[in-house]
C-alpha positions in Angstrom: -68.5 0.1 -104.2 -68.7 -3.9 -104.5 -66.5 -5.5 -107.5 -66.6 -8.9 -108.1 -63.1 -9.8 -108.3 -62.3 -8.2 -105.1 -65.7 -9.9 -103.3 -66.4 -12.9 -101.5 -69.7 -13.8 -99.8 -70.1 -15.3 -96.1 -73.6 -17.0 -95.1 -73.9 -17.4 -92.0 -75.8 -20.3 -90.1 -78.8 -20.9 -92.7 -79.8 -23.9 -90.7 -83.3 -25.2 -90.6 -84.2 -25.0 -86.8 -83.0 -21.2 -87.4 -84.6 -20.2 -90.0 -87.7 -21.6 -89.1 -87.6 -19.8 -85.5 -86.3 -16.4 -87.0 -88.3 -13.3 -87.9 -89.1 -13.7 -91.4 -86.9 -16.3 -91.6 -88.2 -18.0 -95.0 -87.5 -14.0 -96.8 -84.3 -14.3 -95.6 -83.4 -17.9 -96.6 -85.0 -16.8 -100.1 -83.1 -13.6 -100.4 -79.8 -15.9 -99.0 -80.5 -18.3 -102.2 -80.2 -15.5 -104.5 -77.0 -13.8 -103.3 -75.2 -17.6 -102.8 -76.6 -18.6 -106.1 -75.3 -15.1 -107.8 -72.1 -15.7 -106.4 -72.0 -19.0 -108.1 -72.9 -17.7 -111.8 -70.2 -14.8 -111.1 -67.5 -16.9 -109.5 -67.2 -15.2 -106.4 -66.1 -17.4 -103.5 -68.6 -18.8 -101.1 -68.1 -19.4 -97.4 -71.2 -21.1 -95.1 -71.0 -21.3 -91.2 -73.1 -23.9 -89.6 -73.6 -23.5 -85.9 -73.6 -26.5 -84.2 -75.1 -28.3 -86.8 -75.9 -31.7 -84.9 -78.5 -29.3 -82.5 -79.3 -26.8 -85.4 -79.7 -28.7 -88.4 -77.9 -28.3 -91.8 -77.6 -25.4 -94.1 -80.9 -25.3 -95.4 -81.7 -27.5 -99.1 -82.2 -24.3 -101.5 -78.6 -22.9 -101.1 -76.6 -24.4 -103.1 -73.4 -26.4 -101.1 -71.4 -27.4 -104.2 -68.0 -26.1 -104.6 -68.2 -24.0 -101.3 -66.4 -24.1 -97.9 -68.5 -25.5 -95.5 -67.6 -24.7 -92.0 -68.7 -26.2 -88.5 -68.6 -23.5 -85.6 -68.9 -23.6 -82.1 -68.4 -19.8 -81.7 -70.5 -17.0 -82.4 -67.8 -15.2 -84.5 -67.1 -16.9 -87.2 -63.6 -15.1 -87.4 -62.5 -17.6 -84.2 -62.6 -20.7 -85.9 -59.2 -21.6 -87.6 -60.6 -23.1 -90.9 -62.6 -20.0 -91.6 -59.8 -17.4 -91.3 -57.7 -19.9 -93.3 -60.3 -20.3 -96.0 -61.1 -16.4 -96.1 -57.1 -15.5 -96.6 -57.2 -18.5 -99.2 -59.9 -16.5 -100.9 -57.6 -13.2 -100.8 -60.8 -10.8 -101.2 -60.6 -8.1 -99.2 -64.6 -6.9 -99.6 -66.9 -9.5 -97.5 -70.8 -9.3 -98.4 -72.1 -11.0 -95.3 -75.9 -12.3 -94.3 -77.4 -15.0 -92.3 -78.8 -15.7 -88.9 -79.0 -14.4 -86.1 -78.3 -10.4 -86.7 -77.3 -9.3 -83.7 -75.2 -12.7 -82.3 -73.1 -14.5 -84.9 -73.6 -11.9 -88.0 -72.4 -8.9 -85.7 -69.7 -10.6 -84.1 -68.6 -11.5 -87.2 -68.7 -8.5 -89.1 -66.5 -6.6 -86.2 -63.6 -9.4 -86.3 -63.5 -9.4 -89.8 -63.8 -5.2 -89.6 -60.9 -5.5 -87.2 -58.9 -7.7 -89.4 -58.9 -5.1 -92.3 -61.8 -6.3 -94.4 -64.6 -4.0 -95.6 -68.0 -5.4 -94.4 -71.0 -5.2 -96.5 -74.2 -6.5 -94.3 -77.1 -7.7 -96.2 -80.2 -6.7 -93.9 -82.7 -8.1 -96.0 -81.1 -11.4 -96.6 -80.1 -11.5 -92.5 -82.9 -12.4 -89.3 -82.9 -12.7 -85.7 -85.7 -14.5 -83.8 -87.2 -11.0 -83.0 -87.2 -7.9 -85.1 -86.0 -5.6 -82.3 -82.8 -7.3 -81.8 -82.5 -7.7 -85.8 -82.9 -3.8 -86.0 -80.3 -3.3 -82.4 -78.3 -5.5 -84.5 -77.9 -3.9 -87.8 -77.4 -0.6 -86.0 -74.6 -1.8 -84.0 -72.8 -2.9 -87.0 -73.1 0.3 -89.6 -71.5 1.5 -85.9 -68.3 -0.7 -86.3 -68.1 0.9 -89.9 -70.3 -1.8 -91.7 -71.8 -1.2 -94.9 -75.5 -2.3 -94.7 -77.1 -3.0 -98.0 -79.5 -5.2 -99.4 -79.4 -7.9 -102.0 -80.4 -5.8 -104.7 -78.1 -3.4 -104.1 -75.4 -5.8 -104.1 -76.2 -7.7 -107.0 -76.4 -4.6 -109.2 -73.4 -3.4 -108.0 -71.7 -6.6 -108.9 -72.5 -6.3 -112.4 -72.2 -2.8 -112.7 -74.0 -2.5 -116.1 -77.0 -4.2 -118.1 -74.7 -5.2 -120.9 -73.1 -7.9 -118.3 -72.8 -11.1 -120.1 -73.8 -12.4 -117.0 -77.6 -9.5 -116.6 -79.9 -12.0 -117.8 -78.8 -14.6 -115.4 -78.5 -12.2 -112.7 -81.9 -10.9 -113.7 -83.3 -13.8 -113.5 -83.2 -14.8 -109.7 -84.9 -11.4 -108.5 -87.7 -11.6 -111.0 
């Protein structure tokens, strides 16, 4: 089960020109706010991958950039960029709640290397897209194969707080309502 103090969060490539050509890509963005912005209010570490951001566009405007690790990437996985894997062992959290775009490219291949490199993997399907719905779902399915956890952001936000006496419910509570 997801802890906070053992839990850091990975948003992968929640660039404009991607969202906008993704498969629901605005209820993904919108679902993306709310898990980065949780993170925030519970101080769990936040890590953002752009994708060739000068062809892609920036992180989109609603998710919230202070205070996280932005990082520039050129390959799929996100695992085979040096200044992720050092900012991830920085972070020393061994549970990685992971969403973003595009399912089945850049959020798969990054859930296996970070499987492979002894993390446990939590996949958030609503807060993750892929241009088409069938490679989304070929996606996902590929993942819980590599011994992913898929989950959803509701899921992971309650499990975060564990309890409605959380000094932190009402804030929580607040972003899903």
């Amino acid at each position: 089960m997801l802890n906070i103090e053992n839990s850091q969060i990975i948003a992968i490539d929640i660039q404009e020109k991607l969202v906008n050509a993704a498969h629901n890509g605005s209820v993904c963005a919108g679902k993306g706010v709310k898990l980065t912005n949780a993170a925030k209010i519970l101080g769990i570490p936040v890590i953002i991958t752009e994708q060739y951001p000068k062809g892609l566009g920036s992180t989109i405007k609603d998710i919230n950039t202070n205070g996280t690790s932005i990082i520039e990437k050129t390959s799929f996985s996100a695992v085979l960029e040096p200044q992720f894997k050092d900012t991830l062992k920085l972070n020393d959290r061994k549970q990685v709640v992971i969403f973003g775009i595009e399912t089945h490219i850049c959020v798969l291949q990054t859930a296996y290397d970070l499987i492979n490199n002894g993390y446990e993997v939590f996949v958030v399907n609503d807060a993750s897209s892929s241009r088409d719905l069938s490679e989304h779902n070929a996606g996902l399915e590929l993942i819980k194969q590599y011994g992913a956890k898929i989950v959803s952001t509701e899921i992971v936000l309650f499990q975060w707080l564990k309890s409605s006496k959380h000094p932190k419910f009402k804030e929580i509570q607040a972003l899903i309502k």
